[in-house]
C-alpha positions in Angstrom: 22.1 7.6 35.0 24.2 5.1 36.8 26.5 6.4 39.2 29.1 4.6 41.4 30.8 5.9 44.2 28.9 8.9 44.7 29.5 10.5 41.2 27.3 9.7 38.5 28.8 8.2 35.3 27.8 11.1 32.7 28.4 14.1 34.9 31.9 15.5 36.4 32.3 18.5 38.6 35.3 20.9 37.7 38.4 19.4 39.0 37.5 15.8 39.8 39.3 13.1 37.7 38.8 10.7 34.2 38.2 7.8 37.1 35.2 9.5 38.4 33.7 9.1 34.9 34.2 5.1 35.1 36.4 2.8 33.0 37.2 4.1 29.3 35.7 7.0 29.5 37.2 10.5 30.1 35.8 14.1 31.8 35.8 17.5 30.2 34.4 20.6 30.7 31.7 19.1 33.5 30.6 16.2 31.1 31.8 12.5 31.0 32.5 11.0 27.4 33.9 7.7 25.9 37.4 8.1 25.1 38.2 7.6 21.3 40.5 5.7 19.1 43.3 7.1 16.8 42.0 9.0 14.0 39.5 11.0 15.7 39.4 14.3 15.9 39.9 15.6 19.7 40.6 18.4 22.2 42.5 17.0 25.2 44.9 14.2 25.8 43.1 12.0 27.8 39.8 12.1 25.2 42.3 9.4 23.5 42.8 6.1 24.5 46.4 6.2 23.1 46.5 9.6 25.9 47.8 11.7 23.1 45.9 14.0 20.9 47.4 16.6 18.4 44.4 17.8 16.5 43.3 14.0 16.5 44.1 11.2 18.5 47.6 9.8 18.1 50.0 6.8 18.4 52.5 9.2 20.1 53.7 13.0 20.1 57.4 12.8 21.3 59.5 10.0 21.2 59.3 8.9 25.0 55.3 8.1 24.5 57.2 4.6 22.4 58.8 1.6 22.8 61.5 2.1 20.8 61.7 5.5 22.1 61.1 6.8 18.1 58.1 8.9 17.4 57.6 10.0 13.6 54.8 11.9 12.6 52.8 10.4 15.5 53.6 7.3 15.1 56.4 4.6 17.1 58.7 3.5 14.7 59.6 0.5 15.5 
């Protein structure tokens, strides 16, 4: 596997970050793994690339995560 930086690019130790995993991808539960679109089912926030999941990945869960500061049903309003 490639690594970079001293940590390989599909394995994380507990409590090291996303950025040891490498660009677009995310670390959970001592694995590395692409972060997914909205739409896809998910377990964490940052397995998202929007960074919020609620059951799957979405737009937005409160109305701060938007530009126009107006979350409905996981989605910006806009």
């Amino acid at each position: 596997s490639q690594c970079t930086g001293g940590h390989c690019s599909t394995v994380c130790a507990s409590g090291l970050t996303d950025s040891h995993c490498g660009a677009g991808n995310y670390c959970y539960a001592g694995s590395c793994y692409g972060k997914v679109n909205n739409g896809v089912l998910c377990a964490v926030d940052n397995a998202c690339k929007s960074g919020h999941c609620f059951v799957t990945c979405v737009e937005c869960k409160q109305n701060s995560h938007c530009a126009s500061n107006l979350c409905v049903l996981n989605s910006c309003v806009k």
